[in-house]
C-alpha positions in Angstrom: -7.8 4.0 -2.7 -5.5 3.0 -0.3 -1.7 5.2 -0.1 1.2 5.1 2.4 2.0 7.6 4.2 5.4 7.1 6.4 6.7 4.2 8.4 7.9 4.6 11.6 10.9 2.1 13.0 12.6 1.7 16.3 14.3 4.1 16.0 11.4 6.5 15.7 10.0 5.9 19.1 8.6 8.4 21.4 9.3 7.8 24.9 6.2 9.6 27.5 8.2 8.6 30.2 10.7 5.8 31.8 8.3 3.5 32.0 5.6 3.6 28.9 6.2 4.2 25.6 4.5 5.6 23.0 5.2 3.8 19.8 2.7 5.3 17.7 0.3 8.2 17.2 -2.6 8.7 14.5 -5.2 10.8 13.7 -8.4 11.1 12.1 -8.9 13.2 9.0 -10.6 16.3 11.0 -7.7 15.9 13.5 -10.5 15.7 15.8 -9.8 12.1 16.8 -6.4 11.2 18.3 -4.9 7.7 19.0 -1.9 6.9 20.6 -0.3 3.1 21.0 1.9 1.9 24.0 4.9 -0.4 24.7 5.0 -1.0 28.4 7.0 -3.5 29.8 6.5 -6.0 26.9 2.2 -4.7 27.0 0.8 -3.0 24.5 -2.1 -0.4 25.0 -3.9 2.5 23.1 -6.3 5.8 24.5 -8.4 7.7 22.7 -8.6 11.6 22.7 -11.5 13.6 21.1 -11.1 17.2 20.8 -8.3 17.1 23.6 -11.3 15.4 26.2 -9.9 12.0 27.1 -12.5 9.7 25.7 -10.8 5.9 26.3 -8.0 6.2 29.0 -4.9 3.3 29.0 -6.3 0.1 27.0 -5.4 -3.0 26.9 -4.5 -4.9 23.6 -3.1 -8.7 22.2 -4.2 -12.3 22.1 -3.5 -15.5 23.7 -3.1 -18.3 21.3 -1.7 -21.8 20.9 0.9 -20.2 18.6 2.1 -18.3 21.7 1.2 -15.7 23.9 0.8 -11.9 22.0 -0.5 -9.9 25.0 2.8 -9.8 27.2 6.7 -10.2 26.3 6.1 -8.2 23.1 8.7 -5.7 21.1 7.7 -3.5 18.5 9.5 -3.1 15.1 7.3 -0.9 13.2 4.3 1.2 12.7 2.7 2.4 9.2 0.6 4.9 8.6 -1.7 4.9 5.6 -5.0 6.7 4.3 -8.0 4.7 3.6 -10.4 6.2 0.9 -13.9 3.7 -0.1 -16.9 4.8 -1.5 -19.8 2.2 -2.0 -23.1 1.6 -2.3 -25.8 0.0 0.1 -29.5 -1.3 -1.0 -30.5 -2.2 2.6 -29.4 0.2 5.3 -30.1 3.2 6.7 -27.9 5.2 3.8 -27.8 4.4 0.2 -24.0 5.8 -0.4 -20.4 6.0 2.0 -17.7 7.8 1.1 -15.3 7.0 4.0 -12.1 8.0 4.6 -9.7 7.1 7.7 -6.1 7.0 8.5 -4.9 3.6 8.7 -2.5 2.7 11.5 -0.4 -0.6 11.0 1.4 -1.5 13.9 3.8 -4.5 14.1 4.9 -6.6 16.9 6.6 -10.0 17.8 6.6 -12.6 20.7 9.8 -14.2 22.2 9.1 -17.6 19.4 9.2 -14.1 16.5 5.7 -14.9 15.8 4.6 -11.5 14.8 1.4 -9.9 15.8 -0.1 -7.0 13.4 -2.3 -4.3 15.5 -4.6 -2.4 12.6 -6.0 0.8 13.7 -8.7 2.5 11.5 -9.3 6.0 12.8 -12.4 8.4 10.6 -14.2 11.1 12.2 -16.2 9.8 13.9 -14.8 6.1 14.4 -12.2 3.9 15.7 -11.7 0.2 14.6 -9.2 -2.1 15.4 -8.5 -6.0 14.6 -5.2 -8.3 14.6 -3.3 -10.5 12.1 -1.7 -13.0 13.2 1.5 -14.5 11.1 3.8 -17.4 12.2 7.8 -17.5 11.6 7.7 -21.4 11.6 5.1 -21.1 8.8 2.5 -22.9 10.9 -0.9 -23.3 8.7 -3.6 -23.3 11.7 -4.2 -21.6 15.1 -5.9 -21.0 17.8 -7.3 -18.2 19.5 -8.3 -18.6 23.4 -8.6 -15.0 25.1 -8.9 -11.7 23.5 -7.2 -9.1 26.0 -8.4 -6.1 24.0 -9.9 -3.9 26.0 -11.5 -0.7 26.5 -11.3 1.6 30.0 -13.4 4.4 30.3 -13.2 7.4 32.3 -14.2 7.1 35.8 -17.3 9.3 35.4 -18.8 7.2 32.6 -22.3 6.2 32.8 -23.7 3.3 31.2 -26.6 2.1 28.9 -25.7 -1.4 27.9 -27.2 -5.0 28.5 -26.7 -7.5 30.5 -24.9 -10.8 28.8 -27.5 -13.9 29.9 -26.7 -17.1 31.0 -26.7 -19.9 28.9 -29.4 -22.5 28.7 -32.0 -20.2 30.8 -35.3 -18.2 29.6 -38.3 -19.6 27.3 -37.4 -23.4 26.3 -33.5 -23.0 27.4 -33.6 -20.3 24.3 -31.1 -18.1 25.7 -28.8 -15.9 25.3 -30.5 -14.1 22.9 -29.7 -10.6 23.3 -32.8 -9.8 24.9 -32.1 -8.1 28.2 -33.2 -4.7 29.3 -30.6 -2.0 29.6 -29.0 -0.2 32.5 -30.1 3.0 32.4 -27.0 5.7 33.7 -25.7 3.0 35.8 -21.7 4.0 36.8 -19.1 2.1 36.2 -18.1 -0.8 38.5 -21.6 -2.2 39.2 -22.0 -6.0 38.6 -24.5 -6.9 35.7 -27.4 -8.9 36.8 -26.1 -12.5 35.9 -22.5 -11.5 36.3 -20.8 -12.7 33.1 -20.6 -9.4 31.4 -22.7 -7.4 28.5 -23.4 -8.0 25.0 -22.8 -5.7 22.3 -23.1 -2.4 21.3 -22.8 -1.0 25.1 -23.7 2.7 25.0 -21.4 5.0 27.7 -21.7 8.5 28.7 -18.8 10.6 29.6 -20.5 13.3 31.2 -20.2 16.7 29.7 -17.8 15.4 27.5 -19.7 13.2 25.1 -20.8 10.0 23.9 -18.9 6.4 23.1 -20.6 3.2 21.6 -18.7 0.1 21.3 -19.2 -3.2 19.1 -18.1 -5.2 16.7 -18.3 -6.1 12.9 -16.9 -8.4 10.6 -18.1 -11.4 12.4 -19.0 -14.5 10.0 -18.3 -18.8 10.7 -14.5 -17.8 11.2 -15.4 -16.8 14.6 -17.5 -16.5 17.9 -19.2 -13.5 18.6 -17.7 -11.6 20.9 -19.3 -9.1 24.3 -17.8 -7.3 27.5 -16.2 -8.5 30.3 -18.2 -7.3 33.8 -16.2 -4.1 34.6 -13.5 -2.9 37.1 -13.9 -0.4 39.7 -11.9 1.7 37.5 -14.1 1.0 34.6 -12.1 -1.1 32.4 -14.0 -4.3 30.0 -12.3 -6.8 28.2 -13.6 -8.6 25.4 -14.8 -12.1 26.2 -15.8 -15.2 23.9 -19.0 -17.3 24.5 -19.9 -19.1 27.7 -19.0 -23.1 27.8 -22.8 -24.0 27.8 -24.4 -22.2 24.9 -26.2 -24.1 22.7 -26.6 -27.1 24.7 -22.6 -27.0 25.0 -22.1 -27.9 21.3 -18.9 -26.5 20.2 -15.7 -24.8 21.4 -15.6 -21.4 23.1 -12.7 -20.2 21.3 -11.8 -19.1 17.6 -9.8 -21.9 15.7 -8.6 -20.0 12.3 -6.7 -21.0 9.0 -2.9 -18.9 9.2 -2.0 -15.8 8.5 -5.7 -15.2 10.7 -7.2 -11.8 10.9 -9.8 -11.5 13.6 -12.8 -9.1 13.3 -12.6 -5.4 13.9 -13.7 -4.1 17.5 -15.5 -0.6 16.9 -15.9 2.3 19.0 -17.8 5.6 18.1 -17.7 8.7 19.2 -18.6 12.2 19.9 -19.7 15.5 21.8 -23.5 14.3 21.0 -25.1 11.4 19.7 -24.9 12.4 16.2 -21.8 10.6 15.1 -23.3 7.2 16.5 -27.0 7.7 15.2 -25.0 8.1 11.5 -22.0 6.1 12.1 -21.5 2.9 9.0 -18.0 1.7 10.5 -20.4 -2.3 11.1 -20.5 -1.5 7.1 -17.2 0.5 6.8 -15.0 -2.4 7.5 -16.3 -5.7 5.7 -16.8 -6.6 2.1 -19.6 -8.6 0.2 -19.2 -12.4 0.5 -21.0 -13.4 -2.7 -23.4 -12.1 -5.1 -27.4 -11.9 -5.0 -28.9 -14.9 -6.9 -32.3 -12.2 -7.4 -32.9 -8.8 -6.9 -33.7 -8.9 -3.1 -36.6 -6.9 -2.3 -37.6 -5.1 0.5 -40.5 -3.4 2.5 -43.3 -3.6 4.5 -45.1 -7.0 6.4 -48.6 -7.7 8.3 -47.9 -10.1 10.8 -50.9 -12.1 12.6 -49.2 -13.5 15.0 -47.7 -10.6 16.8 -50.9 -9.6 18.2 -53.3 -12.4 17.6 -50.4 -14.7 18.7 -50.8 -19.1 17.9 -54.5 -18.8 17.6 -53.8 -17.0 14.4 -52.0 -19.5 12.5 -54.8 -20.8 10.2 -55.9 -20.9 6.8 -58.7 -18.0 7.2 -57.3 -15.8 9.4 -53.9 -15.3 7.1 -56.4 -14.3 4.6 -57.7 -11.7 6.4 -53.9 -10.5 7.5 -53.0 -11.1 3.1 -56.0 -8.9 2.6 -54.7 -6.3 4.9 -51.5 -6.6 3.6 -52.5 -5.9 0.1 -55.4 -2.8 0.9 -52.2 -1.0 2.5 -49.8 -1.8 0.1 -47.6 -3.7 1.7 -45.0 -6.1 0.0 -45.2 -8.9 2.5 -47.2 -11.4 4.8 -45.5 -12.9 7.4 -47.1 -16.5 8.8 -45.8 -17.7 11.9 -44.3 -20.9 13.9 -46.8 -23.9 13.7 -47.8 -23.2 10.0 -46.8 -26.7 8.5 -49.7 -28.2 11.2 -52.1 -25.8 11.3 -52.2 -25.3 7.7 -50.1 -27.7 5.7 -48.0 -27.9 2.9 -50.0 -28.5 0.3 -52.6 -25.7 1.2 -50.2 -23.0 1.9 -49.0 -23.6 -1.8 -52.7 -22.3 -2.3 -52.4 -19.5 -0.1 -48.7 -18.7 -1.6 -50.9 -18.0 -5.3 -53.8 -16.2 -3.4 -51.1 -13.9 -1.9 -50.1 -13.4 -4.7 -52.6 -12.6 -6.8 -53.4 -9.6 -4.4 -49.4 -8.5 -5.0 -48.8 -9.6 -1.6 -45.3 -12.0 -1.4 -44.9 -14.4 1.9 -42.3 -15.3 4.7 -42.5 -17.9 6.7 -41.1 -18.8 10.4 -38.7 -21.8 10.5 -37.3 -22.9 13.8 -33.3 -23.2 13.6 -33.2 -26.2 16.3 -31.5 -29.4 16.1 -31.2 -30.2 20.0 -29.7 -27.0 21.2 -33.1 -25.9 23.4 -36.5 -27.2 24.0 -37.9 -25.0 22.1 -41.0 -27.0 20.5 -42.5 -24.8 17.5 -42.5 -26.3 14.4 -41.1 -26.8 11.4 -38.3 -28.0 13.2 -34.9 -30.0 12.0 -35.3 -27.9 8.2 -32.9 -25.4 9.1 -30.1 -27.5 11.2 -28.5 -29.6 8.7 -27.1 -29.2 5.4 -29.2 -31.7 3.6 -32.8 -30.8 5.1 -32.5 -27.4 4.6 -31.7 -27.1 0.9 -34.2 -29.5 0.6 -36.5 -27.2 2.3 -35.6 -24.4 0.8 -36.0 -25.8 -2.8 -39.5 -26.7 -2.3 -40.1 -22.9 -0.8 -39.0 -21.7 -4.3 -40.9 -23.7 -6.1 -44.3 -22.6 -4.4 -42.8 -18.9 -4.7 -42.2 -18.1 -0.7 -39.6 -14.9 -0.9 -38.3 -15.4 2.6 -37.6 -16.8 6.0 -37.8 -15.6 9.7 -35.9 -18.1 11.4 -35.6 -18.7 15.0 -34.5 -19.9 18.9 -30.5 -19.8 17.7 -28.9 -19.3 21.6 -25.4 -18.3 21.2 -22.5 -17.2 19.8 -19.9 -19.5 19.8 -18.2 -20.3 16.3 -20.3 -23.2 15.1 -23.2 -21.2 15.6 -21.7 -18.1 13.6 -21.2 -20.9 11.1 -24.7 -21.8 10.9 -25.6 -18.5 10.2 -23.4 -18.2 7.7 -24.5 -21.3 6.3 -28.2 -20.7 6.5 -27.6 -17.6 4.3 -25.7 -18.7 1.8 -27.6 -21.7 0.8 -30.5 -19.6 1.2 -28.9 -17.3 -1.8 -29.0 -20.3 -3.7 -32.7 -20.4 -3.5 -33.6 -16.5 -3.6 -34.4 -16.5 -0.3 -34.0 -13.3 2.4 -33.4 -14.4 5.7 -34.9 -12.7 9.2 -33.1 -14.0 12.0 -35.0 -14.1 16.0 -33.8 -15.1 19.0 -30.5 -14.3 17.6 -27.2 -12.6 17.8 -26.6 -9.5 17.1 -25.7 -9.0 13.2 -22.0 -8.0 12.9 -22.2 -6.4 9.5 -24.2 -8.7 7.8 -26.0 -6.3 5.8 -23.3 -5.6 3.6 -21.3 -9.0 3.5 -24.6 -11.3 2.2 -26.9 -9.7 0.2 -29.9 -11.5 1.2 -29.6 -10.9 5.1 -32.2 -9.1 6.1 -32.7 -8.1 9.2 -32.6 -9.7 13.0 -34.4 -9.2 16.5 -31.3 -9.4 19.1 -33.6 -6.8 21.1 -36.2 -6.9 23.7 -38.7 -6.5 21.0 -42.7 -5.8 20.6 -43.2 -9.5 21.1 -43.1 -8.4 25.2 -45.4 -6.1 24.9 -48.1 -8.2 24.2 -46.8 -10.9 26.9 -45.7 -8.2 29.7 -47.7 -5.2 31.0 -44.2 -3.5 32.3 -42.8 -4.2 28.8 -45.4 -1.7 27.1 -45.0 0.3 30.2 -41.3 0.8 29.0 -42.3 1.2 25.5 -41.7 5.0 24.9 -38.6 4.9 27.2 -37.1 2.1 24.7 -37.5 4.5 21.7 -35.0 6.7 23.4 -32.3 4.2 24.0 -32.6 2.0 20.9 -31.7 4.4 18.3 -28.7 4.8 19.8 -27.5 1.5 20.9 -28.7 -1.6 18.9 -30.0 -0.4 15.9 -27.6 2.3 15.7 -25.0 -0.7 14.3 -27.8 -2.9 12.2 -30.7 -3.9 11.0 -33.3 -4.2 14.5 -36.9 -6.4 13.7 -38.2 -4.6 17.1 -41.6 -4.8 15.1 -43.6 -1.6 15.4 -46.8 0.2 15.3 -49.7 -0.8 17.5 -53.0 1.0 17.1 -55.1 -1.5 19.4 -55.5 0.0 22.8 -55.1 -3.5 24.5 -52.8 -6.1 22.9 -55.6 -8.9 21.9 -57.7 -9.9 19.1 -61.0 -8.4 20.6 -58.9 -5.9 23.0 -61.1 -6.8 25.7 -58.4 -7.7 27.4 -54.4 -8.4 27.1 -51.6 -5.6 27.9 -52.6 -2.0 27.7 -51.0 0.6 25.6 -50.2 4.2 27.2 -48.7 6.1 24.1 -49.9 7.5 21.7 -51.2 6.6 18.0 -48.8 9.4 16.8 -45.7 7.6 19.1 -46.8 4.5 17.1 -46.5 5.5 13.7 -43.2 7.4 14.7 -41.6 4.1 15.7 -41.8 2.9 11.7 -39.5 5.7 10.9 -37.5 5.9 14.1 -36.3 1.9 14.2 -34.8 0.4 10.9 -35.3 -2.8 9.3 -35.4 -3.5 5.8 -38.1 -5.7 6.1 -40.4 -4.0 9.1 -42.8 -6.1 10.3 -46.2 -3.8 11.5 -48.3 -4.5 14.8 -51.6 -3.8 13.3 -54.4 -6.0 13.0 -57.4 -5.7 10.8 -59.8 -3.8 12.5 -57.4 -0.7 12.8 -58.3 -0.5 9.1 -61.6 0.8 10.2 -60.9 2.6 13.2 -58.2 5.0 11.7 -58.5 7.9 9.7 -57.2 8.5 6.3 -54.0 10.3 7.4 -53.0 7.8 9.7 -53.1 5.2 6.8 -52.2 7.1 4.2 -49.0 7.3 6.2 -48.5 3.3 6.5 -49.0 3.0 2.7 -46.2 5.4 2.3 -43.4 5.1 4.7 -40.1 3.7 3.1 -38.1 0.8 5.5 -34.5 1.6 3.2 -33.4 5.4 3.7 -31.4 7.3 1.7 -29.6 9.4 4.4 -30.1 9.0 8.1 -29.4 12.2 10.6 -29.5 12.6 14.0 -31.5 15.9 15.3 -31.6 15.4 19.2 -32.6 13.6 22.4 -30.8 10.9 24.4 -31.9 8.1 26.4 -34.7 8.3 29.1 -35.2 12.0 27.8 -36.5 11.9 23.9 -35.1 11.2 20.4 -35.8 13.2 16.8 -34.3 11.1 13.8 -34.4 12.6 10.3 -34.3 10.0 7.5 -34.8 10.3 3.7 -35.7 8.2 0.7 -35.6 10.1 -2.3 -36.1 13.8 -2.6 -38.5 12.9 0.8 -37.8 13.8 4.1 -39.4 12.1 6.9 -39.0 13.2 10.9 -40.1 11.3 13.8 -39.6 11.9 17.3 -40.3 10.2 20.6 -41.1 11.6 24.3 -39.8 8.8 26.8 -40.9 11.0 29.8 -44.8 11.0 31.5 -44.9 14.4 31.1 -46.2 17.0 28.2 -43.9 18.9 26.8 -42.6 21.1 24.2 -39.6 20.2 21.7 -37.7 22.6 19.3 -36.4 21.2 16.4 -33.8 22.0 13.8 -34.4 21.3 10.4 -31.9 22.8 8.0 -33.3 20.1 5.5 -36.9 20.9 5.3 -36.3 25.0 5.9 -39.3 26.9 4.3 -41.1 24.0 3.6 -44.5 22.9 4.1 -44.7 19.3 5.7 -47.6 16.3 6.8 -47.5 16.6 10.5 -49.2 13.6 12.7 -49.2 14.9 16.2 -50.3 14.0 19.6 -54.4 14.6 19.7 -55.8 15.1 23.2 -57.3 11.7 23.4 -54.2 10.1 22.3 -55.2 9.8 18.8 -53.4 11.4 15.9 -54.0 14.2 14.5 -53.3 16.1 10.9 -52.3 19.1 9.8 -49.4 21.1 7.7 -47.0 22.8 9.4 -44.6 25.5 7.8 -40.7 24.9 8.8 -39.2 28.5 9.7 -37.3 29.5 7.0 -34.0 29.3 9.6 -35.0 25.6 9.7 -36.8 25.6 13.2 -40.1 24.3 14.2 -41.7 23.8 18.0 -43.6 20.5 18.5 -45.9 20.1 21.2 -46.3 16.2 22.5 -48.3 14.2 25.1 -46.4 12.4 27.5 -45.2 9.3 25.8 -46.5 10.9 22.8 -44.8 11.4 19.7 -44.8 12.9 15.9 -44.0 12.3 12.2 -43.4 15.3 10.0 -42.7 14.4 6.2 -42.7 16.2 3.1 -45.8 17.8 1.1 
């Protein structure tokens, strides 16, 4: 339901002084969130006020096009106000049901040729979302966009968690950017990033006392590149920023090229006096709509994956039995076989193991590499997934032997070609019935609501490093406090967790060691979403674990219900509550080396009896039930990168 509220003209303006004016002011439907939009000299801007702390000071808006220029030399006619009400339902996210509601600001402006820009604001409680529409006079039928100057300066204070944007070409095989970088950790403003060309998206900031903002975007799909943050100013002020020149071997162009009237995707930013509002926030969901319909019902759930742990080695006939037997004595839905299948097995015989699979109700994925001659990248099957004609070709023969899904890989960038590949990879894919995983990939930009058999994508420094870097693992438990609020706090993240091997090898006799605990492990299935989540466990944990510890693998859900933020923040721990069903589930991390004691608040399970996996002495976990007070509190006691699952009776 959409309904207009007022318009306000020129006439209506509200000068703050000789110099700026404000043209517009909205709020959000608490009146907790205030927006205000400025004319200065011919520039437009916007700040952001939460509960009268300023939260986004003087910001920079418009575009720079072949049409004209529409971030200087502007004059505003109008602004509308409207109220935004949508409810819908999700089958793959962390929530099964939104009800949002926003006030809608529509703000109008025109360049000296009376090309008109449109400035949307969305403003709920506990986000803000803006995007542009372009329209031309002359009645022109095609544009282009070659700058953004949207921007977003934060308060001087403001401390940073956010990723460093790689250089093109670099990394494994020339596989980068891939989203892949570690994050600064309460880094202030003005510091340069480590390859100096900015930070990808979401970028995590915190304004001391005050609160909390996350920015990113959504709405992304073959229409245009993908977007990240300028490096910053002394003063703390980013700027959007397209692709680098050299991605992907230098195919394509940097900027957006767009059909007229164009609409660019929404830039989000999410806010708060804690982390809640960003742990919860849908606004990547809130803004898009559903491309096409599902060809199948897509399912979801659980995966054994050999290769994460017993890496290359593991890519044969017998030892994907073993992982399909694993799979099926735990229940899961899924095996997923890795790069090098098509050698190391073959076609014809992994039809075979497709039916043996399936006859132990265990479905299969396989790994694709996405390369044409965009990175060196030499894992194979390679050219299925690059063209048009191979891939539906490939795909028609991975329906007919019954494979349910692909994890495809080594993509390197984000300018608009590539965007279109994704796109195009996913929608001939529907055609098939088959989910797509995307790795060494961008960061999905709503995807999980606009095509229905998108599944879930890396764009992390995932579990793969910690079986190829000690200081990776040694990072581990610090990562579960900053990941939950940054990247998977806008999508779907395939970190890949749960490790029960003590040293990351087949025989553990040697590889990378692991210094938390069984109880942190099994946390991490509940604390990091994907719809398909892909487990680090190999078959021997079968036999070394005790009941509880399986029994909870066999049951953990990977869709949720509801999704609520209890406490932590980065470098410090985090407590996520999620529910599927009438079943509560709570898992928390400790990020620090030391043992400590962590009081919880758990209006949602008050009076109940719960499962508790906890921190043993020897770093095993341990069982018992533990009563929730019946004001909703409980105390947890945990190791130092140690960690807990409590879940309903």
């Amino acid at each position: 339901m959409k309904s207009v509220k007022f318009v306000l003209s020129i006439g209506c303006l509200i000068f703050a002084n000789a110099i700026q004016a404000q043209v517009a002011e909205i709020k959000s439907p608490d009146q907790k969130i205030q927006l205000q939009v400025h004319e200065n000299n011919g520039k437009v801007s916007y700040d952001i006020h939460y509960a009268e702390a300023q939260f986004l000071e003087d910001s920079p808006l418009g575009l720079k096009t072949s049409l004209g220029d529409f971030s200087s030399q502007l004059k505003f006619i109008s602004a509308e106000v409207n109220t935004i009400e949508n409810s819908y339902d999700l089958d793959r996210a962390k929530v099964s049901h939104v009800d949002y509601k926003a006030t809608e600001l529509v703000s109008k402006f025109i360049n000296e040729h009376q090309d008109t820009l449109f400035v949307y604001f969305r403003v709920s409680n506990r986000d803000v979302a803006y995007s542009y529409t372009l329209k031309s006079k002359a009645g022109r039928s095609n544009v282009k966009i070659f700058e953004e100057a949207s921007g977003f300066n934060l308060p001087d204070y403001a401390t940073t968690y956010i990723t460093p944007q790689a250089l093109p070409m670099t990394g494994w095989m020339e596989t980068k950017p891939s989203y892949e970088e570690e994050y600064t950790l309460g880094e202030k403003l003005g510091e340069p990033s480590t390859y100096g060309v900015g930070y990808t998206f979401p970028a995590l900031f915190k304004l001391g006392e005050n609160g909390w903002v996350l920015i990113s975007e959504t709405g992304v799909d073959g229409g245009y590149p993908g977007g990240r943050l300028s490096e910053s100013t002394q003063d703390g002020v980013f700027t959007v920023e397209f692709p680098q020149e050299g991605e992907n071997n230098s195919i394509g162009d940097t900027f957006a090229a767009m059909a007229m009237p164009a609409k660019t995707p929404w830039r989000t930013i999410t806010l708060g006096e804690s982390l809640k509002p960003i742990v919860e926030s849908t606004v990547a969901l809130d803004l898009v709509e559903p491309k096409y319909k599902p060809t199948i019902d897509y399912k979801m759930g659980r995966a054994a994956w050999s290769w994460i742990v017993w890496q290359d080695n593991s890519i044969n006939y017998d030892d994907q039995i073993k992982y399909i037997d694993m799979a099926s004595s735990l229940g899961f839905e899924y095996v997923l076989i890795d790069n090098w299948w098509d050698n190391n097995i073959g076609y014809k015989r992994m039809e075979k193991l497709v039916k043996y699979a399936q006859s132990k109700n265990v479905e299969v994925l396989l790994w694709y590499n996405s390369n044409g001659y965009w990175n060196e990248a030499p894992q194979t099957p390679q050219d299925k997934m690059n063209t048009s004609i191979a891939r539906k070709k490939a795909m028609e023969w991975l329906q007919k032997i019954g494979v349910k899904g692909l994890k495809i890989d080594f993509f390197g960038g984000d300018k608009q070609t590539t965007m279109k590949l994704y796109e195009d990879i996913l929608t001939d894919a529907n055609d098939y019935g088959l989910g797509i995983t995307f790795h060494g990939c961008t960061l999905p930009r709503g995807w999980q609501k606009m095509y229905p058999n998108y599944v879930t994508s890396e764009a992390v420094l995932a579990s793969e490093n910690l079986i190829f870097r000690q200081d990776a693992l040694d990072k581990h438990a610090l990562n579960s406090t900053i990941l939950p609020f940054t990247r998977n706090a806008v999508g779907a993240m395939d970190f890949a967790p749960v490790f029960l091997n003590q040293k990351m090898s087949r025989e553990q006799k040697n590889g990378t060691i692991r210094s938390t605990t069984d109880a942190f492990e099994l946390a991490t299935s509940v604390l990091y979403f994907s719809p398909i989540q892909h487990f680090g466990l190999t078959p021997n944990n079968l036999e070394e674990q005790p009941d509880h510890v399986l029994d909870f693998i066999k049951e953990v859900p990977t869709v949720w219900d509801e999704t609520i933020y209890i406490g932590g923040e980065p470098e410090d721990y985090c407590a996520l509550a999620r529910r599927k069903g009438d079943r509560w589930y709570v898992a928390v991390s400790n990020a620090t080396k030391e043992q400590r004691k962590i009081g919880l608040e758990l209006p949602m399970l008050a009076g109940k009896e719960v499962k508790h996996l906890y921190d043993n002495k020897d770093k095993t976990a341990g069982y018992k039930t533990s009563k929730i007070r019946s004001n909703g509190t409980l105390e947890i006691e945990l190791l130092p990168e140690g960690g807990a699952v409590l879940y309903e009776l």
